[in-house]
C-alpha positions, 0 to 999 in steps of 0.5 A, spaced: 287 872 433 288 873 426 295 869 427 292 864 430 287 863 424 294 863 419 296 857 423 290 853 423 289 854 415 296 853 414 298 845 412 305 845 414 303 846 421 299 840 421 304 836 424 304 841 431 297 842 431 295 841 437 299 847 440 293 851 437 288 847 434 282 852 434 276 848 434 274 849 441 274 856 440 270 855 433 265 851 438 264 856 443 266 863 442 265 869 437 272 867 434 269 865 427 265 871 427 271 876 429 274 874 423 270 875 418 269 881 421 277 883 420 276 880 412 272 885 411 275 891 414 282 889 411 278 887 404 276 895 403 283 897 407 289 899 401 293 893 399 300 893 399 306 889 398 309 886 391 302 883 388 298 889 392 294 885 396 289 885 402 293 883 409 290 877 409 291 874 403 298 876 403 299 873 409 296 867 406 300 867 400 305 863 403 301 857 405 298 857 398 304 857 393 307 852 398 302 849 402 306 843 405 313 845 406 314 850 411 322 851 408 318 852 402 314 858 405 319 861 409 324 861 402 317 864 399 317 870 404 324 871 403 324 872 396 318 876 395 317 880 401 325 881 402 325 889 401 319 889 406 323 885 411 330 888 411 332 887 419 329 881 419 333 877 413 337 874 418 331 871 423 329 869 416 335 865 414 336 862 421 330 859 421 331 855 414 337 853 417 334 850 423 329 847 419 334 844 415 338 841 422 331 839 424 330 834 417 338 833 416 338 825 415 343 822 419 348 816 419 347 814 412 354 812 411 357 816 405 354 817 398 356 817 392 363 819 390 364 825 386 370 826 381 374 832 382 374 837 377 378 844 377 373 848 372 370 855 373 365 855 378 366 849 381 370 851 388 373 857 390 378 855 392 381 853 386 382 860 384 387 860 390 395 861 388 399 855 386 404 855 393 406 847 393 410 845 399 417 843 395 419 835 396 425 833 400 429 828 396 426 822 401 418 824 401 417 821 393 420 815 395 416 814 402 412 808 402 408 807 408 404 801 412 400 803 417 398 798 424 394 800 430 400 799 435 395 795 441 393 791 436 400 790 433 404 788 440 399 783 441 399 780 435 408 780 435 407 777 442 403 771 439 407 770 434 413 772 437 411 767 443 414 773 447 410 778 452 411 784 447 408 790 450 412 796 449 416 800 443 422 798 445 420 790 445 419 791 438 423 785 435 428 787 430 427 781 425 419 785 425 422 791 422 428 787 418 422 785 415 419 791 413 424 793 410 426 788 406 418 789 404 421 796 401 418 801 406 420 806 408 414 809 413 412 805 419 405 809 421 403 808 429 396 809 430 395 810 438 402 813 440 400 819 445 396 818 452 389 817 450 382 820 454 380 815 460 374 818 459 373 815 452 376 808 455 368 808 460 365 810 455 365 805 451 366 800 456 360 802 459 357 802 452 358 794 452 366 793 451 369 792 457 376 790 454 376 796 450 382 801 450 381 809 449 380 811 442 386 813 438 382 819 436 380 822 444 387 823 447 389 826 453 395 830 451 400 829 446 406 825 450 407 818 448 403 813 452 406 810 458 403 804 457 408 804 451 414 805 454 413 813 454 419 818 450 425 813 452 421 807 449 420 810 443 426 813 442 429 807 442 424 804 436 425 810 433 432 809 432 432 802 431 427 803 425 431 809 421 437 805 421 433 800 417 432 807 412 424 807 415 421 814 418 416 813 423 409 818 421 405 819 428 397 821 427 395 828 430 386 831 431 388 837 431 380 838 430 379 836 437 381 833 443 378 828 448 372 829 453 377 829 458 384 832 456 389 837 459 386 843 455 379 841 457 381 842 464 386 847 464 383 852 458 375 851 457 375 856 454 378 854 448 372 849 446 366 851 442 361 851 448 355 854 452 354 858 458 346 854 458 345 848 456 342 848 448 338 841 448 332 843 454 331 835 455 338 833 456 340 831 463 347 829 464 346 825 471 349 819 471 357 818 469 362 822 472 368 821 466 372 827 469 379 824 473 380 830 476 377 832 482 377 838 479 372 838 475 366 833 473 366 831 465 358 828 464 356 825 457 349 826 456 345 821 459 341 818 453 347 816 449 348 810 453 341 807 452 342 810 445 336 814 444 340 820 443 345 822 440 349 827 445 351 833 441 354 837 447 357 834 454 357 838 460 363 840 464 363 842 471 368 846 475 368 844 482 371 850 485 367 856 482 360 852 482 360 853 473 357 849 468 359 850 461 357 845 455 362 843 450 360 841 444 363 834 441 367 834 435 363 832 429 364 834 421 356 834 420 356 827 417 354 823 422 353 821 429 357 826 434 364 823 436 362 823 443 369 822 446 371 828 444 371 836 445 371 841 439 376 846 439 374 853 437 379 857 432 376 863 432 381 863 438 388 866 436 391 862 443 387 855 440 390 856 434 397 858 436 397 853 441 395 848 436 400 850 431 406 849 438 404 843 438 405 841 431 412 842 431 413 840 438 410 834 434 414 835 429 420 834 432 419 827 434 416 825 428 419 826 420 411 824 418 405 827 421 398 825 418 392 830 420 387 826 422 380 831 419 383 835 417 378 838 412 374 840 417 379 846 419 379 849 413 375 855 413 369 854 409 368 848 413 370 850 420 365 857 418 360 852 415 360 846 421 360 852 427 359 858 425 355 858 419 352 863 414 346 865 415 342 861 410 348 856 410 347 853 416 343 846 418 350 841 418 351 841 426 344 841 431 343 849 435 350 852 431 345 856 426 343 860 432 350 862 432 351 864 425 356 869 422 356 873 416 363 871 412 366 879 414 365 878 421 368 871 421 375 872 416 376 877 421 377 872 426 380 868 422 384 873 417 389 866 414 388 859 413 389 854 419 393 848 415 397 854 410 400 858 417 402 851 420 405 849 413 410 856 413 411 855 421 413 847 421 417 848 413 421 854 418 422 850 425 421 843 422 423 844 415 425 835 415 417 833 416 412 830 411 405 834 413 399 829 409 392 831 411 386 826 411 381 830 406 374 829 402 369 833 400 373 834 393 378 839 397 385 834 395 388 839 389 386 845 394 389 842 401 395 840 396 397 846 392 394 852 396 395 850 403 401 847 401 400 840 404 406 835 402 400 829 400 393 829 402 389 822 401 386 820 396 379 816 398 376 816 390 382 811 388 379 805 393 373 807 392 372 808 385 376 803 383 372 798 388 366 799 385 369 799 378 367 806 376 373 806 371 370 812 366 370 816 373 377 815 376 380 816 369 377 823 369 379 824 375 386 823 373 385 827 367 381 833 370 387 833 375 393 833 369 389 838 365 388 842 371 396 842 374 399 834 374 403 836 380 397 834 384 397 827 382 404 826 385 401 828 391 396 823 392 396 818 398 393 813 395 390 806 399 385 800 399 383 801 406 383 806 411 382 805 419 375 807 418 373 803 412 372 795 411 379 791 410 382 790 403 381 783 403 373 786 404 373 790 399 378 787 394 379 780 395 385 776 394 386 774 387 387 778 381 382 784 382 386 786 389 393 784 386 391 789 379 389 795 384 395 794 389 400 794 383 397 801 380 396 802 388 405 802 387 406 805 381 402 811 380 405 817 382 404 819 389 404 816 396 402 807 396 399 806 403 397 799 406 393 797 411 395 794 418 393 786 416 393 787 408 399 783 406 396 778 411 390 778 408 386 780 414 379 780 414 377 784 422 377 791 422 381 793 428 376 799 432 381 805 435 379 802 441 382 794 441 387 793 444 387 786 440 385 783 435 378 779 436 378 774 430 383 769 431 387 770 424 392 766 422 397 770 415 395 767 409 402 765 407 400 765 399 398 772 399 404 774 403 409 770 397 404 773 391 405 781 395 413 778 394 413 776 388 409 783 385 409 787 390 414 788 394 419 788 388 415 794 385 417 798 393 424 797 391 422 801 384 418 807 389 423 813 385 421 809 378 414 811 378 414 816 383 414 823 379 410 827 375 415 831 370 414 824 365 408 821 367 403 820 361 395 816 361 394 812 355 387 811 352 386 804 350 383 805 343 379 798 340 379 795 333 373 799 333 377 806 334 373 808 341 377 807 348 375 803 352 375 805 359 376 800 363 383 799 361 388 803 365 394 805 361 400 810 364 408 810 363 413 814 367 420 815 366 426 816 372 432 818 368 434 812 363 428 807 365 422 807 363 416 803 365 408 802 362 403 799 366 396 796 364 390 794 367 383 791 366 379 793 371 373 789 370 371 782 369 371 783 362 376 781 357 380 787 353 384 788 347 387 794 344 392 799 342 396 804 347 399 808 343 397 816 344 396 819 351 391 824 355 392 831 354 397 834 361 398 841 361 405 844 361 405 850 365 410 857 362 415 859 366 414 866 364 406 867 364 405 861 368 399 860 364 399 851 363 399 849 355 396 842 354 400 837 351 399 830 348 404 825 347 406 818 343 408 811 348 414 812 344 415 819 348 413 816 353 418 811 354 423 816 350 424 811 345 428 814 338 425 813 331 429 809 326 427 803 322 433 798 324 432 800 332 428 795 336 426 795 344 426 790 348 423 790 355 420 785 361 413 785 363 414 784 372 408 780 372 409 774 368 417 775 368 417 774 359 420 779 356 418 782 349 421 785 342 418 790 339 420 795 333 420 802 333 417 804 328 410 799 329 410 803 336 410 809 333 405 807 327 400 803 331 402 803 338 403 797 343 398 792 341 395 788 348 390 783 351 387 782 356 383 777 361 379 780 366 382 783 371 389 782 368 395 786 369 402 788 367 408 792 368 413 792 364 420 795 365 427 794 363 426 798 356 432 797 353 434 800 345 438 795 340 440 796 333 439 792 328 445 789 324 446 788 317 444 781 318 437 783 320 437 778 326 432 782 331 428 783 325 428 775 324 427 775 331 420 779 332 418 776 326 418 769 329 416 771 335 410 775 332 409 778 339 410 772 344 413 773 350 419 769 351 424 768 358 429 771 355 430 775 348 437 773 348 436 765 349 430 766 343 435 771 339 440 765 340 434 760 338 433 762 331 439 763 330 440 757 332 436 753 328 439 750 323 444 748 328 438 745 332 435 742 326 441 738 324 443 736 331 435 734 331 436 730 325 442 726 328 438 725 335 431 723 335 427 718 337 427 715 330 435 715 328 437 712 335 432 707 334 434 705 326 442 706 330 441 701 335 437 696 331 443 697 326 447 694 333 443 689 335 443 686 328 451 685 329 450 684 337 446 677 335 449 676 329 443 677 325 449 682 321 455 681 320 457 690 319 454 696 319 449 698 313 452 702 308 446 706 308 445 708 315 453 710 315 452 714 309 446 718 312 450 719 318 456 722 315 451 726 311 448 729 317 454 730 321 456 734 315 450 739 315 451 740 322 459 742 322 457 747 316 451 750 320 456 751 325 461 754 321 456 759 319 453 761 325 461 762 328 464 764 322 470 760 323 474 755 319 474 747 319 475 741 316 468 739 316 469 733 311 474 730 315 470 731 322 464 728 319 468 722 317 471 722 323 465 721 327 463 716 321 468 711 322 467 711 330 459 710 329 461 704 325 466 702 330 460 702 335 455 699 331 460 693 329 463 693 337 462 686 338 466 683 333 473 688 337 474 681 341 477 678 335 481 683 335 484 680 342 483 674 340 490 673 338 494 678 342 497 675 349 503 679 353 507 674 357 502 669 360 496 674 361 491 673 356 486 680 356 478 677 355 475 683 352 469 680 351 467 681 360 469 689 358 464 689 352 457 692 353 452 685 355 445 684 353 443 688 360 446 694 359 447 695 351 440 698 350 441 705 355 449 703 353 447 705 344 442 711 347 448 715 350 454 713 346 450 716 340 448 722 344 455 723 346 458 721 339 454 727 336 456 732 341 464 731 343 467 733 337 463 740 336 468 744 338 473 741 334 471 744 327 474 750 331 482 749 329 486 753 332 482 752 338 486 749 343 481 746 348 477 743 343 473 737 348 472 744 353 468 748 347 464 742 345 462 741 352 461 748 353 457 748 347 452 743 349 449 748 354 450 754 350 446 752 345 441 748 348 444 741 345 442 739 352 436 740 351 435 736 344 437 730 348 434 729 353 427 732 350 430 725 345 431 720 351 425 722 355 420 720 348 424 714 347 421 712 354 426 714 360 424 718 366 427 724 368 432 722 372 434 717 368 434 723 362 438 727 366 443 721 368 445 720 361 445 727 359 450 729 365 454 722 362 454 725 355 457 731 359 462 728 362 465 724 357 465 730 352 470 734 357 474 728 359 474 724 352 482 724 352 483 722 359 485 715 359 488 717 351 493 721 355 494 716 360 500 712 362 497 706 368 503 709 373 501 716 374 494 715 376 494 722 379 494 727 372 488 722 371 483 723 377 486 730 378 482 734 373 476 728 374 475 730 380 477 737 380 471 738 375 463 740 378 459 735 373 463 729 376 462 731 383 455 730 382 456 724 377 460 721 383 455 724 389 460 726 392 459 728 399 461 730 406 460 726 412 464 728 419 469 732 415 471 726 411 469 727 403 466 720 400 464 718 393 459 713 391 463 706 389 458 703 384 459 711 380 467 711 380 467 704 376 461 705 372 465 712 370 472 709 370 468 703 365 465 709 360 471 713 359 475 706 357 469 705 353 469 712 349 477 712 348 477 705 345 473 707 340 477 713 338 482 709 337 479 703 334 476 709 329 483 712 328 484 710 321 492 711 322 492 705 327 493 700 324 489 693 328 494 691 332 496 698 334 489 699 337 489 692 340 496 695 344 493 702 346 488 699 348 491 694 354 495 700 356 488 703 357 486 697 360 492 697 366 489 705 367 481 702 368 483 696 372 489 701 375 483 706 378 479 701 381 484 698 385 485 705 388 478 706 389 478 700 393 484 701 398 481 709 398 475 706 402 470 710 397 473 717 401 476 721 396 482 725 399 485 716 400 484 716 392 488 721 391 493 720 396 494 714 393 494 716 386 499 721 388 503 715 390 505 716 397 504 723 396 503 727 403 497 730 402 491 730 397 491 737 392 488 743 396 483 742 391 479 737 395 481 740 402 478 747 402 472 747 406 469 752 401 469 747 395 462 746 393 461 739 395 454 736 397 454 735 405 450 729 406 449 726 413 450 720 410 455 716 406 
């Protein structure tokens, strides 16, 4: 009675009141009475206990010191009452883990992410021994892309137009391109033979096109709806011999709800002889197909008002029911297609590990599918808790084990006795676990995991918490860097939205993605990634539901950036030299949002930069975090911090300079040493900007100072090419002299010069403007001279070029020079050869361009192939740029540019070609014309039904132009005489009209041109018949 009483004074009992509401007794009984009666008695009895007090207060004290929480009161009665109770302090933590089952919150999804930490008191299992599990000389290299294999043939066959519905019909043109990508790992999910129990399940929960769960298997044998073992090896050896490992998912945690062990060992699973939940009824579905037994799931969980903790399993045979609980890590819902092994059980684990190496001898990577879940803190923690401990799975607190009692059962770590067995029968397989709860070192350097994931990369860096990540990397290399390397980092898992989702398609996911691939550890993709798929495929499609089509420009921006970096995996793969910067401000505080970290692989080195916020940034990258270096004597770890000049392994020494590229925007750049090391590399950022720059490579600088001027001049730009940019100052007073001949004004002062003649409004060229081109061209040829510090008669080249200027502004006033002049009975009427009025304004603009140009190479005078080294010239030193920048602000278009500067090419080469020429040998002539590259184009020649034409109105335009250069190199020659001139001229006259009467018996094809230029020859050069001669094939003449 006095009981009763407690309970009705007791707040916290409010909620149940009805189970022993007192007031009809208070009504119609002697109840109150009799308690008072038993107040006073106790009220004149000893008093006792740690406030010495009467029976009765002491019994209410609980309520009174936490009135409305019955977990507040239990914990007041164990901690004041505790050496009274002695025996009983267990009930007494049962019952706070029960009340801590009944009030757990489920399903709320996943909280904060925290960072991991290694200081003292933050996890036991830090202080556990350093036993890495040695890397092979592949795994640091891996890169892995994971696909849902249902999912995946589906979409191979639409994309295929192919029914490709087991391994071995996998194409090979997908794995060339998987390869050509730059992995290396193919993860499959859902090879092995699924539970058909999870497959009616989830059709009878609504999706009747549903598949099993790639999570509930059966049994670890390929599924025969994938070819079974002879399909797979078949895949299997297709794939390695593109240099890609095929990874295979493993559960050990648990199997299907209907599986060969579930019917052959029951025994193996945590379960009940009496049904834990009295109102569960398992009436409705039988899910076993095995006549056997009989698997039932809790009926409530197909109208989704209960969440089906247990199932029941019956044996047909013996009458038996046991309840076996469903695998579950105590955050949310139960899987309840799946059955939970018990580890207690030395069999479960030996079996287990039996099955990893059976495992292991197919797959050379295998990913441990929850595998936090059985370390032992967890697996005792979810199971089997600690009195006091208990709360994460409903009823498991009745079955609490003290820690003595459970390492008796379990003396070892599971994951360490499965990494020693398989590093002995199994030594060439990769072991990753998935693992959270801040146990990724733990997994790694304890238990000896070759990699374990790593969930606060995508989520930190999705939700933009960059101070938390950069303490995550640095708590990491403080604590052993060895950790970091063997991280799998990912932008999504199967269980977690799309990348595209969380990360979009622009320069934040292309930022994240390419830390993703040069950080050290293992980049993982997620099926559809690259193709920028949105739908997140469950564990039971075996299709995709969203029609997605690939979004080519994000697959050509993966190839761009991306998959370049893959190919550099063992660059950015360590940890002996990576180093994480701070990124200081002008205002010397770091900011972290900016990701800065370099790594090195012998003599190539990489630094990669990241602002992952929508802010902008600028800075400074010149001094890293601390890492610890371990003593290999004491093996105690020492914290080191180096310098961006250590980090690249740069030396130190005024005259040295360092060039390097940035992949991103392919612009190379030019630093000196000693600025490096003095005030680091200087960057900006726009948000979201990234960069990674390679290729770092020393020079020394020589006593001309040409990479000190070049820094200079670039004052911290990129350029597309050092070399090109070093060429270009150097360049400059050659350029600006050319420029000072060819420029929009110049040629307009010349050609006004030669109209002025041409319409007789003068009779010769103006002294002024002869004078002012001998004085220019004089400044080129001794910007030349000092560029190449060779000898030459710059005077007499500048007069050369003069007199030819001459010649070509007075050109129409030659005719009087034939006017006199006739050979038998043929009278030459030069003026039809001469520039008319229609063609002489882009006649003057290319003469002009070509006269400044040709002779170039002739201030080099011993150089044998002086017309050779001119034309060379003109692309070495970007001349060619000068022009056509100067015909294109003179008004022509592109192409018309292009046209007149590839003339001006072509006549530089061939400026001797009627000079040396004699009218009854064509062949020598079209010979090297037509042998050269430049012509070809100029010619189009091409080939059509294996004959090679040309072009009819491009031969005689060339064949007129190269008659034109050679008479005014020989009217310029101030050795000739007047009449000589008019003499070799004719002969050049005889060779052109010699040309185009060949070119029209040829009938435009070139092989007749020269066999009848060779005069009867019996077949054209083999020059012209090699079918691997780079001439256009056109499809039409």
């Amino acid at each position: 009675m006095l009981l009763l009483w407690l309970a009705n004074m007791n707040p916290a009992f409010s909620i149940v009141f009805e189970l022993f509401d007192d007031a009809t007794l208070k009504r119609e009984t002697v109840y109150l009475k009799v308690i008072s009666g038993l107040k006073d008695f106790f009220g004149t009895s000893p008093f006792f206990g740690p406030y010495n007090q009467n029976l009765i207060d002491m019994l209410r004290s609980p309520a009174i010191a936490s009135p409305h929480s019955l977990p507040g009161q239990i914990e007041y009665i164990r901690e004041n009452w505790g050496f009274l109770l002695k025996r009983f302090q267990f009930r007494i933590l049962g019952s706070l883990d029960l009340i801590k089952e009944e009030e757990k919150i489920t399903f709320t999804g996943p909280g904060p992410t925290a960072a991991i930490s290694f200081k003292a008191g933050f996890g036991m299992e830090f202080a556990e021994s350093e036993r890495f599990s040695p890397d092979l000389a592949w795994m640091p290299q891996l890169v892995l892309i994971a696909k849902n294999i249902y999912v995946w043939l589906d979409q191979l066959s639409k994309k295929y137009g192919l029914p490709i519905r087991k391994l071995d019909q996998i194409p090979d043109e997908e794995l060339d391109i998987i390869q050509k990508q730059g992995f290396t790992g193919l993860w499959l999910i859902g090879l092995w033979e699924r539970s058909p129990a999870s497959q009616k399940i989830k059709q009878l929960c609504g999706n009747p096109e549903a598949a099993p769960s790639a999570y509930s298997l059966y049994d670890y044998t390929i599924a025969n709806h994938l070819g079974g073992e002879n399909a797979y090896m078949v895949l299997k050896d297709k794939a390695w011999q593109r240099g890609i490992r095929l990874a295979s998912d493993m559960v050990p945690n648990h199997t299907g709800i209907f599986s060969r062990w579930v019917i052959e060992h029951p025994d193996w699973f945590v379960s009940l002889k009496h049904n834990p939940f009295p109102w569960y009824s398992f009436q409705k579905h039988n899910l076993s197909h095995d006549g056997r037994i009989g698997i039932f799931i809790e009926d409530h969980y197909f109208d989704r008002t209960d969440a089906s903790v247990v199932f029941k399993r019956l044996d047909r045979q013996t009458g038996e029911e046991i309840y076996i609980y469903h695998g579950n890590d105590g955050t949310s819902m139960p899987w309840n297609d799946t059955a939970q092994l018990n580890y207690l059980k030395p069999e479960v684990r030996e079996a287990m590990i039996q099955t990893i190496i059976h495992v292991a001898r197919k797959f050379p990577i295998i990913r441990f599918d929850a595998a936090m879940t059985l370390t032992k803190k967890h697996y005792q923690r979810l199971w089997f808790p600690e009195p006091g401990k208990g709360g994460a799975i409903p009823t498991r607190s009745e079955y609490s084990m003290n820690k003595d009692d459970f390492d008796a059962h379990i003396p070892h770590e599971f994951w360490r006795e499965v990494v020693d067995r398989i590093a002995s029968e199994a030594p060439d397989t990769l072991l990753m676990a998935e693992a959270f709860w801040l146990l990724e070192g733990y997994f790694v350097r304890t238990l000896g995991m070759h990699r374990v994931y790593n969930s606060a990369f995508m989520n930190m860096l999705r939700d933009e918490e960059n101070a938390k990540y950069r303490t995550v990397m640095k708590n990491i290399l403080e604590f052993d860097p060895e950790i970091l390397k063997r991280l799998v980092n990912f932008m999504n898992n199967p269980d977690e939205k799309t990348a595209v989702e969380q990360f979009g398609k622009d320069k934040k996911y292309f930022g994240i993605c390419t830390m993703m691939v040069t950080m050290p550890g293992l980049p993982m993709f997620g099926h559809g990634q690259i193709e920028g798929f949105t739908e997140k495929y469950g564990m039971e499609y075996r299709k995709a539901y969203w029609e997605e089509t690939p979004d080519y420009h994000l697959i050509k921006r993966h190839e761009r950036e991306i998959f370049p970096l893959l190919h550099n995996k063992y660059l950015f793969a360590g940890v002996d030299n990576f180093l994480l910067y701070d990124f200081f401000t002008d205002n010397g505080k770091v900011n972290e949002d900016v990701f800065a970290y370099s790594n090195r692989y012998d003599n190539r080195s990489a630094l990669v930069v990241y602002n992952n916020k929508n802010n902008h940034a600028k800075g400074w990258v010149k001094n890293s975090v601390a890492y610890s270096v371990k003593n290999e004597q004491d093996a105690k770890r020492t914290l080191i911090k180096k310098t961006l000049i250590d980090g690249l392994n740069l030396g130190v020494a005024d005259n040295l300079f360092t060039i390097f590229r940035d992949h991103t925007t392919e612009l190379e750049y030019i630093r000196k040493n000693i600025g490096l090391l003095d005030e680091g590399l200087f960057i900006e950022l726009e948000p979201y900007d990234y960069h990674v720059f390679m290729d770092f490579r020393e020079v020394q600088d020589n006593e001309k100072q040409h990479y000190a001027s070049l820094t200079s001049y670039l004052n911290g730009r990129g350029v597309s090419n050092i070399y090109d940019a070093l060429n270009e100052v150097f360049l400059q007073p050659i350029h600006s002299s050319f420029s000072e001949l060819i420029n929009p004004y110049s040629l307009k002062r010349y050609i006004e010069a030669s109209n002025d003649v041409f319409f007789d409004r003068q009779k010769t060229a103006r002294r002024e403007i002869l004078n002012d081109i001998e004085y220019k061209t004089l400044s080129l040829f001794q910007a030349i001279k000092q560029y190449t510090n060779i000898t030459g008669d710059e005077t007499a080249l500048a007069s050369k070029i003069m007199h030819c200027a001459k010649f070509i502004i007075e050109m129409p006033h030659v005719v009087d020079h034939f006017r006199d002049y006739q050979q038998e009975d043929h009278k030459y009427n030069i003026s039809d050869i001469l520039p008319q009025q229609n063609n002489l304004h882009d006649f003057l603009h290319t003469i002009f361009c070509w006269l400044f140009a040709h002779r170039l190479g002739y201030i080099v005078s011993n150089e044998p192939e002086k017309p050779a080294l001119s034309r060379s010239w003109i692309d070495e030193w970007k001349l060619g740029l000068i022009i056509s920048n100067t015909l294109l602000d003179c008004g022509y278009d592109k192409e018309q540019s292009s046209w007149s500067l590839l003339t001006t090419k072509i006549l530089t080469t061939h400026q001797n070609c009627l000079i040396e020429s004699n009218a009854e040998l064509i062949f020598p002539i079209l010979m090297p014309l037509i042998s050269d590259p430049d012509v070809q184009l100029y010619l189009q020649v091409n080939r059509y039904k294996e004959t090679l034409w040309f072009n009819k109105e491009a031969f005689e335009k060339l064949a007129w132009w190269l008659l034109m250069i050679s008479m005014i190199n020989v009217f310029s020659d101030a050795s000739l005489s007047s009449h000589d001139a008019v003499k070799k001229t004719i002969i050049y006259l005889n060779t052109f009209n010699e040309m185009l009467d060949i070119s029209e018996k040829s009938n435009f094809q070139l092989e007749k041109l020269l066999e009848i230029a060779k005069n009867g020859a019996d077949k054209p050069d083999p020059v012209l018949n090699n079918s691997n001669s780079k001439l256009p094939n056109n499809n039409k003449r």
